[in-house]
N, C-alpha and C positions, 0 to 999 in steps of 0.2 A: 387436709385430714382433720376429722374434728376432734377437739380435745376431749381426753377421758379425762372422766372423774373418777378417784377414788376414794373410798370412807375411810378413814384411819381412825380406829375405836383400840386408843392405846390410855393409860391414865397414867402415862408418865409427861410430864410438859415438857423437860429437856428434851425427849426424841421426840415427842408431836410437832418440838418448834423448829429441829434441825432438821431430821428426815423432813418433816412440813414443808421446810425449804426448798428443802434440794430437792423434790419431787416437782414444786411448783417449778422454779428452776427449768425443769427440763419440760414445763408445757403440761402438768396436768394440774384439773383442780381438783384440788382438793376440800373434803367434808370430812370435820374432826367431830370428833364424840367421846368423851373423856372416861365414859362407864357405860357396862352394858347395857343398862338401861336405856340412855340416848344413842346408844351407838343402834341397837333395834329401830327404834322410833327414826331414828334419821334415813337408814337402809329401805325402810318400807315407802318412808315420805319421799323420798330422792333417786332412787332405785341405781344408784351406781354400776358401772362398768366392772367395777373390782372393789374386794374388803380387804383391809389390811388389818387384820385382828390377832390382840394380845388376848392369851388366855386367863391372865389372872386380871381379873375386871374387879369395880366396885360393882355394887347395885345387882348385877348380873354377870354370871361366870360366862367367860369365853364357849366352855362346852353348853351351856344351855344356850345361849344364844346360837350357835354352830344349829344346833335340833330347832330351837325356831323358828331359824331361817329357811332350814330344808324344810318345815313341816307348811309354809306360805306356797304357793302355787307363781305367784309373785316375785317371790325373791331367791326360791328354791336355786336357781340358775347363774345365783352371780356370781363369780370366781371369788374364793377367799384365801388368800395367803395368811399364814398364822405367824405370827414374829411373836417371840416368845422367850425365856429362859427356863421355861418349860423342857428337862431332855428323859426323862424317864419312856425305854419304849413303851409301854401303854398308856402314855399320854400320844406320844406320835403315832401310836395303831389308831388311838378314838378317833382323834381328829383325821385323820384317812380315813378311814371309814366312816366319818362325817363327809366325804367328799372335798376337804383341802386341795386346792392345786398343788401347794407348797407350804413345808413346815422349817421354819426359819429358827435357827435358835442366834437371840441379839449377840450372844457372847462369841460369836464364829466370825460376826463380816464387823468390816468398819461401816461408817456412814456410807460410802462411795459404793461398797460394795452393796450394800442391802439396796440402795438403789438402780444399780446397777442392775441385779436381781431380779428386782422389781418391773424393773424396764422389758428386761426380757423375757416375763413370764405376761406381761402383758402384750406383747409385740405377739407370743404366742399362740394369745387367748383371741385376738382380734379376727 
C-alpha cells in the first residue's frame, strides 16, 4: 500500500508536533504548513492525498484558503478535514458547503481520537 501524505496547515506547534506524531506513527507522511499562506503554497507544490485544516490561520484564513483551493482545477479535489475550535453553525455550514469531508472541532476528541478519525475518513476517501 503506498503511503499517504497529508498537509497539516494548523499554527499551533503543540498539536502540529503531537498529532504530527501520531499520524507519522501510523505510516503517513506528513507536510506541515504553520499559516495559510504556506499551507496554499505547499498544497499546490505537493498536491497531497488529504488537508488537515485549522480555520483560524495567520497570513491567510482557513475559509479563504477552503475557496482557493476549490477555485484550482488542481487541487479542487483534495479531501479536507477541518479541525478547529471553530463551533458556530455557520461556520460548520460554510465550510460544507466549501465541500469538507469533515468538521472536527479540537475540544471534542483526545489526540487518539482525532487520529483515529483521521484514519478512518481517509480509509474512506481511498
Amino acid at each position: 500500500m503506498n503511503q499517504k501524505t497529508i498537509a497539516f496547515i494548523e499554527d499551533e506547534p503543540t498539536l502540529h508536533k503531537t498529532l504530527g506524531e501520531l499520524l507519522k506513527e501510523k505510516g503517513y507522511q506528513l507536510l506541515s504548513a504553520f499559516d495559510g499562506e504556506e499551507g496554499l503554497k505547499l498544497v499546490k507544490e505537493k498536491q497531497p492525498d488529504l488537508i488537515i485544516l485549522d480555520l483560524i490561520l495567520p497570513k491567510i484564513h482557513g475559509f479563504e484558503l477552503l475557496k482557493e483551493l476549490k477555485k484550482d482545477k488542481e487541487t479542487k479535489d483534495i479531501p479536507v478535514i477541518v479541525l478547529t475550535n471553530l463551533e458556530s453553525p455557520n461556520n460548520i455550514q460554510e465550510a460544507l458547503s466549501l465541500g469538507v469531508k469533515a468538521y472536527l472541532l479540537k475540544l471534542n476528541y483526545s489526540l487518539e481520537e482525532l487520529a483515529q478519525k483521521i484514519e478512518e475518513l481517509i480509509e474512506k476517501l481511498s
